[in-house]
TIVO-98746 format. One record per residue (C-alpha): residue number from 1; residue in three letters; x, y, z. Coordinates in pm, 1 decimal. Layout:
BEGIN
site koldo=NUM, rodren=ALA, xx=X, yy=Y, zz=Z
...
END
This chain:
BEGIN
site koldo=1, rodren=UNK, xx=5717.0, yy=185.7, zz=-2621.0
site koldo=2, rodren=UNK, xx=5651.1, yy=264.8, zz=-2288.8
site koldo=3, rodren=UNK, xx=5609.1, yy=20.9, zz=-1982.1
site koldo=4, rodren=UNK, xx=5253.3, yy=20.1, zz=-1891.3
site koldo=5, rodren=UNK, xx=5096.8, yy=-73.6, zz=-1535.4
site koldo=6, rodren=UNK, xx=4768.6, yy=-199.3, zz=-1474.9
site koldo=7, rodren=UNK, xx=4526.9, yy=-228.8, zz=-1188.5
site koldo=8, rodren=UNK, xx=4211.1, yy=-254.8, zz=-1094.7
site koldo=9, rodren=UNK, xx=3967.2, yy=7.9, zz=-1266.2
site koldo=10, rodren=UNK, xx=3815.3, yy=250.5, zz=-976.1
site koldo=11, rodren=UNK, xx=3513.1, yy=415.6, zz=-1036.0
site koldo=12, rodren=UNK, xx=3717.3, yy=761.0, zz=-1116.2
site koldo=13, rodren=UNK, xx=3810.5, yy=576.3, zz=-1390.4
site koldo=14, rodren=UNK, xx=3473.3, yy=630.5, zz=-1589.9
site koldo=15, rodren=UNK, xx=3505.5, yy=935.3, zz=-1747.0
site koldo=16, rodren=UNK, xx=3831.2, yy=845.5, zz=-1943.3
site koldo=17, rodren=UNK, xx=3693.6, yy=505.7, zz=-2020.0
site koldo=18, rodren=UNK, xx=3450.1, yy=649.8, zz=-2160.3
site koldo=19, rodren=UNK, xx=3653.2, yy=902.6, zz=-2365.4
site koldo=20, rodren=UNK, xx=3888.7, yy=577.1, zz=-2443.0
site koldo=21, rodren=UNK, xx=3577.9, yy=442.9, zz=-2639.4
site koldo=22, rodren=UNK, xx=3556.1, yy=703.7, zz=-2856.5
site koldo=23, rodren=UNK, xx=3901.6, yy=689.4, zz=-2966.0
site koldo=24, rodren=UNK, xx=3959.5, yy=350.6, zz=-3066.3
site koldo=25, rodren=UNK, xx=4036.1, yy=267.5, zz=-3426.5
site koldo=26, rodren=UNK, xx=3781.6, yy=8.6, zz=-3429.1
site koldo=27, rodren=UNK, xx=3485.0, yy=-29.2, zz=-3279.0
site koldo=28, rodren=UNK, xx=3476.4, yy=333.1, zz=-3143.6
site koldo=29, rodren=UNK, xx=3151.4, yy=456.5, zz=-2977.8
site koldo=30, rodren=UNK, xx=3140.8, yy=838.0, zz=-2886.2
site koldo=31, rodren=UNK, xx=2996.8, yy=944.6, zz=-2558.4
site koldo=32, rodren=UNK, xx=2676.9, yy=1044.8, zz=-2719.5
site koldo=33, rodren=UNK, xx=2606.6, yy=700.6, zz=-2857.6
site koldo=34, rodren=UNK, xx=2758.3, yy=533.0, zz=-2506.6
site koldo=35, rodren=UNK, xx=2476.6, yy=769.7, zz=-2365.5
site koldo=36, rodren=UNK, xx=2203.4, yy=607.8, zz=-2627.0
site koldo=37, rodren=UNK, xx=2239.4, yy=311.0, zz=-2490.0
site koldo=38, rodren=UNK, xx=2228.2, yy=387.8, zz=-2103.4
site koldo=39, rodren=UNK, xx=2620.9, yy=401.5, zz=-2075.0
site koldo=40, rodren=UNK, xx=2740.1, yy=708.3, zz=-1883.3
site koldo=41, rodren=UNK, xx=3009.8, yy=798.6, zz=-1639.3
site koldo=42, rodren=UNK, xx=2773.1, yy=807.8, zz=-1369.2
site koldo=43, rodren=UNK, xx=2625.2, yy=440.3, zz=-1465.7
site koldo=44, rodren=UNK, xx=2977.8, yy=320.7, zz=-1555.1
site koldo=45, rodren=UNK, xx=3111.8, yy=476.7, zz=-1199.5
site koldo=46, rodren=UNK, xx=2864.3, yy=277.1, zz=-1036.5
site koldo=47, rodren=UNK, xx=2934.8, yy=-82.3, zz=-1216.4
site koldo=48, rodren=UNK, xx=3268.0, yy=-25.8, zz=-1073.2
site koldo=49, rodren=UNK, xx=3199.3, yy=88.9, zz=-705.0
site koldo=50, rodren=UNK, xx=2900.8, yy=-173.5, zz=-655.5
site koldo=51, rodren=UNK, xx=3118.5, yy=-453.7, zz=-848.5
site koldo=52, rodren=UNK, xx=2872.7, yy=-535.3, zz=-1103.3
site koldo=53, rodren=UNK, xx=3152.0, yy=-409.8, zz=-1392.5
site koldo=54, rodren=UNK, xx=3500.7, yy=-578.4, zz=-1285.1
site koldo=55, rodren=UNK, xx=3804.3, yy=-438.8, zz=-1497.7
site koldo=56, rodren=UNK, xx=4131.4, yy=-337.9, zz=-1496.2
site koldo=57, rodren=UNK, xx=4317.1, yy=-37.6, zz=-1656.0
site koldo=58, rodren=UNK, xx=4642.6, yy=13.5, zz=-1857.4
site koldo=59, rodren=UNK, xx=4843.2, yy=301.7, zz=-1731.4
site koldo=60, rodren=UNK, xx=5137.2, yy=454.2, zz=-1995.5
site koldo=61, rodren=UNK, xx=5339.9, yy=734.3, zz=-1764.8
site koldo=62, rodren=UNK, xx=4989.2, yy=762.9, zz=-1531.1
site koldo=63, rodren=UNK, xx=4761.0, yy=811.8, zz=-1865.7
site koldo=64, rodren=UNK, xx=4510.7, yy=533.9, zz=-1896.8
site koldo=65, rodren=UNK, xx=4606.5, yy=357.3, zz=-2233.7
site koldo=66, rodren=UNK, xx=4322.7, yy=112.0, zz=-2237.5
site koldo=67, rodren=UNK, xx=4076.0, yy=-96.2, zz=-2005.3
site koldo=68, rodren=UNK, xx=3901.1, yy=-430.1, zz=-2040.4
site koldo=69, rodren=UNK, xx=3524.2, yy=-503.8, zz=-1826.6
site koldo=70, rodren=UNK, xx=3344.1, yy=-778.9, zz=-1754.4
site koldo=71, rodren=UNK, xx=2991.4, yy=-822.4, zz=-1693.1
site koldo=72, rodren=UNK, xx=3002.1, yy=-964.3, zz=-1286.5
site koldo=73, rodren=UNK, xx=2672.9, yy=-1167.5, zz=-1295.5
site koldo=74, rodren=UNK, xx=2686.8, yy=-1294.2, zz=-1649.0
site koldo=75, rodren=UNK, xx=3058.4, yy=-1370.2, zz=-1734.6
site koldo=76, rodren=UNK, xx=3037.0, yy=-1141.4, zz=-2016.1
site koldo=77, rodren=UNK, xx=3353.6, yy=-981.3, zz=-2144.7
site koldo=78, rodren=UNK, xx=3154.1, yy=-665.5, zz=-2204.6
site koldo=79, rodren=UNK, xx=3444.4, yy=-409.7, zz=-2337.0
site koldo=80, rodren=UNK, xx=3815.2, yy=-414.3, zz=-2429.9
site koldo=81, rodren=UNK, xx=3966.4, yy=-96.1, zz=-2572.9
site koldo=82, rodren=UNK, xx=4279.3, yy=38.2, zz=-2607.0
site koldo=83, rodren=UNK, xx=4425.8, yy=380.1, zz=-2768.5
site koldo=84, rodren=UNK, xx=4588.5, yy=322.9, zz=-3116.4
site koldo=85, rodren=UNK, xx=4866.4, yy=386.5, zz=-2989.5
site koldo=86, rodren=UNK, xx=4922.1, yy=136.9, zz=-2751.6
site koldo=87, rodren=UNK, xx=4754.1, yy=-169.4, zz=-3019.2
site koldo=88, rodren=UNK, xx=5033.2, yy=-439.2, zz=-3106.9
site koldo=89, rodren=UNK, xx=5232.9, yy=-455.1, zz=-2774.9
site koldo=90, rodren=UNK, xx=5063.2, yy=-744.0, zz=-2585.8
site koldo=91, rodren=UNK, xx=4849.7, yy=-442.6, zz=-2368.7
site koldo=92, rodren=UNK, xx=4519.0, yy=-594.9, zz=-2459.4
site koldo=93, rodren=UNK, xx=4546.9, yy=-919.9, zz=-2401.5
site koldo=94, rodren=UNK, xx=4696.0, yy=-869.5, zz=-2090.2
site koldo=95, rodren=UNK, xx=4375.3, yy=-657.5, zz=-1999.8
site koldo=96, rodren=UNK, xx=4176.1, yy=-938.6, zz=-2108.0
site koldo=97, rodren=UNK, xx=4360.7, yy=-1194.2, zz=-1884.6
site koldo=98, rodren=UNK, xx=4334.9, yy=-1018.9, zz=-1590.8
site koldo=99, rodren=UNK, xx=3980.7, yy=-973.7, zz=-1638.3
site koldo=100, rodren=UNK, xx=3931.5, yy=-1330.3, zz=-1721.4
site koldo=101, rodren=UNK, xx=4152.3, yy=-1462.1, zz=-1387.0
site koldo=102, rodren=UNK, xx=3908.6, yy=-1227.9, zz=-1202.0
site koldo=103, rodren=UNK, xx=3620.8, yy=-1433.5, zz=-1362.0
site koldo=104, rodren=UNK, xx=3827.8, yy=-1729.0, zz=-1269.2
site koldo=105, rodren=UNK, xx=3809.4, yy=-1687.6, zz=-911.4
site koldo=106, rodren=UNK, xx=3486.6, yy=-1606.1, zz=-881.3
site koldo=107, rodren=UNK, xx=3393.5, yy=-1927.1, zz=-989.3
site koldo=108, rodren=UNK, xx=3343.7, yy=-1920.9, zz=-1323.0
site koldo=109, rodren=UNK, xx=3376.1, yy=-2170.1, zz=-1557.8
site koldo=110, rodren=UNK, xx=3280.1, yy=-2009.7, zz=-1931.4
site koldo=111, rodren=UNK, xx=3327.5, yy=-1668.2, zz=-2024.5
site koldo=112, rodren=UNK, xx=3141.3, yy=-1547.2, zz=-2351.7
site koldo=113, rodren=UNK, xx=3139.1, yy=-1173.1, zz=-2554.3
site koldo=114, rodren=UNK, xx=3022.0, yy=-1069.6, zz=-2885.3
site koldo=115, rodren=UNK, xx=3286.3, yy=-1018.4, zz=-3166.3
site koldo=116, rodren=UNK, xx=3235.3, yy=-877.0, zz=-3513.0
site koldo=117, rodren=UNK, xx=3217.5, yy=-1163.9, zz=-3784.9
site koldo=118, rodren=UNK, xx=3445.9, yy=-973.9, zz=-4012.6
site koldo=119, rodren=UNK, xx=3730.0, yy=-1141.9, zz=-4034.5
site koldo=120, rodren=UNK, xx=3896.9, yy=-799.1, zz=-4139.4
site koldo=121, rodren=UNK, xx=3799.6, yy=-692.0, zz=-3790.3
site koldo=122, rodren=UNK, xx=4111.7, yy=-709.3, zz=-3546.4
site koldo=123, rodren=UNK, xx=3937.9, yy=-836.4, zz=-3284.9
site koldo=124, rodren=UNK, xx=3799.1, yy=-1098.0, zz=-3516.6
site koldo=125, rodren=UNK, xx=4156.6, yy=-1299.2, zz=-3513.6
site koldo=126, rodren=UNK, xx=4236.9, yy=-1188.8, zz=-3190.7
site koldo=127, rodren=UNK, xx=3988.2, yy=-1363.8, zz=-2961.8
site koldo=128, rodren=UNK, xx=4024.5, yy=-1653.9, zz=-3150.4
site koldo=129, rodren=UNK, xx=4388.6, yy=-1642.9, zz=-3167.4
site koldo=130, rodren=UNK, xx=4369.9, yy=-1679.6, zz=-2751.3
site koldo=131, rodren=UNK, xx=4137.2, yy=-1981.5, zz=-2765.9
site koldo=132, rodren=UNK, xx=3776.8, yy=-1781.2, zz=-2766.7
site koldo=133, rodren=UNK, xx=3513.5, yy=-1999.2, zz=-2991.5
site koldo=134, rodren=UNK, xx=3204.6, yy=-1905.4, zz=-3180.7
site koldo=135, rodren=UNK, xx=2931.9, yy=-2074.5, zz=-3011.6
site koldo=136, rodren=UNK, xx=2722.8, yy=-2063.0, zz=-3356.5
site koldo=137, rodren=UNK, xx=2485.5, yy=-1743.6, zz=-3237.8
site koldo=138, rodren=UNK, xx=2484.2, yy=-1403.4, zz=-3279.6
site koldo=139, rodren=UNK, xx=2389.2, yy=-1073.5, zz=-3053.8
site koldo=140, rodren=UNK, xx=2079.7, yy=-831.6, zz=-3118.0
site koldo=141, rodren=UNK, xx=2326.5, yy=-613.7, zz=-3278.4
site koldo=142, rodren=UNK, xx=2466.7, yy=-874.9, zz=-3545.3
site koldo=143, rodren=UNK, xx=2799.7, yy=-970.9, zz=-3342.1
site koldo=144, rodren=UNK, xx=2889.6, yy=-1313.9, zz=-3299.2
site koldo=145, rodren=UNK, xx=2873.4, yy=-1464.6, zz=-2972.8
site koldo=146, rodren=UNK, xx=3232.3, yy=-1636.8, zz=-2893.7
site koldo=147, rodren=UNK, xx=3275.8, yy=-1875.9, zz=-2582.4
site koldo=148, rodren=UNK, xx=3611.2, yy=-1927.5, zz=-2342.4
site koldo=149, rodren=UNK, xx=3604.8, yy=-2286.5, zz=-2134.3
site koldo=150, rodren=UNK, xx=3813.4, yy=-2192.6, zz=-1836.1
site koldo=151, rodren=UNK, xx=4037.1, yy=-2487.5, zz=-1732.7
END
C-alpha cells in the first residue's frame, strides 16, 4: 500500500474529483449525472475557491486517491469518495476527520449527511461504526439522514 498525503482540496482539484465520483464502487455518479444535478468542475472549482465546499484530498505518489467535502454553511458532510483501490486502509476516515475538525473549528457543534439505509451498503456500517446516528429522517432522494454531536 502506498503512503498517502492529504491536504486541503484547491479548486484545481475539481476536475479529478469529479472523475473520482465516477469511479467509486459504490455510490458512483458519472460526470453527466454530477452535471444533472448542477455539479460541474466549474461549480465545484468555485465551492472550493469561495469556501462554501471545505475538503481535503488523498494523494497516492501525487495521484488524488480520494476526497471528502463538506457543505460550509450547513455542516453537511456532502461527499466522501475514494478509488477502489485505496478502500480498507483507514484513507477515508481520515478524509472524513479532517473534514469534520475543519467543521470543528468553525464552530460547529453537529455535523449531519445522508447515508444509504442498506445495511449491505459500506458506508452504511461505516458512519455508524465512527459514532454517526440516524436522526430518524430521510433525504428527497431516500437516504437516511445520520447526525455527529461534536464534543
Amino acid at each position: 500500500m502506498i503512503n498517502l498525503i492529504y491536504r486541503k482540496a484547491v479548486p484545481e482539484d475539481a476536475a479529478m474529483c469529479i472523475d473520482i465520483r465516477g469511479r467509486t464502487r459504490e455510490n458512483a455518479f458519472s460526470a453527466e449525472a454530477l452535471q444533472e444535478l448542477g455539479i460541474t468542475v466549474e461549480s465545484w472549482a468555485e465551492g472550493i475557491r469561495d469556501g462554501s465546499f471545505p475538503g481535503y484530498v488523498a494523494l497516492a505518489a501525487g495521484q488524488m486517491a480520494g476526497y471528502c467535502f463538506g457543505e460550509r454553511d450547513s455542516g453537511e458532510i456532502i461527499v466522501l469518495a475514494m478509488l477502489p483501490a485505496h478502500e480498507g486502509a483507514g484513507a477515508g476516515k481520515a478524509l472524513l476527520q479532517l473534514v469534520v475538525d475543519d467543521f470543528r473549528t468553525r464552530g460547529f457543534t453537529s455535523l449531519f449527511l445522508g447515508c444509504s439505509t442498506d445495511p449491505q451498503a459500506r458506508s452504511y456500517g461505516f458512519y455508524r461504526h465512527l459514532g454517526w446516528t440516524s436522526t430518524g429522517a430521510l433525504e428527497a432522494g431516500g437516504d437516511e439522514i445520520l447526525a455527529l454531536t461534536l464534543g
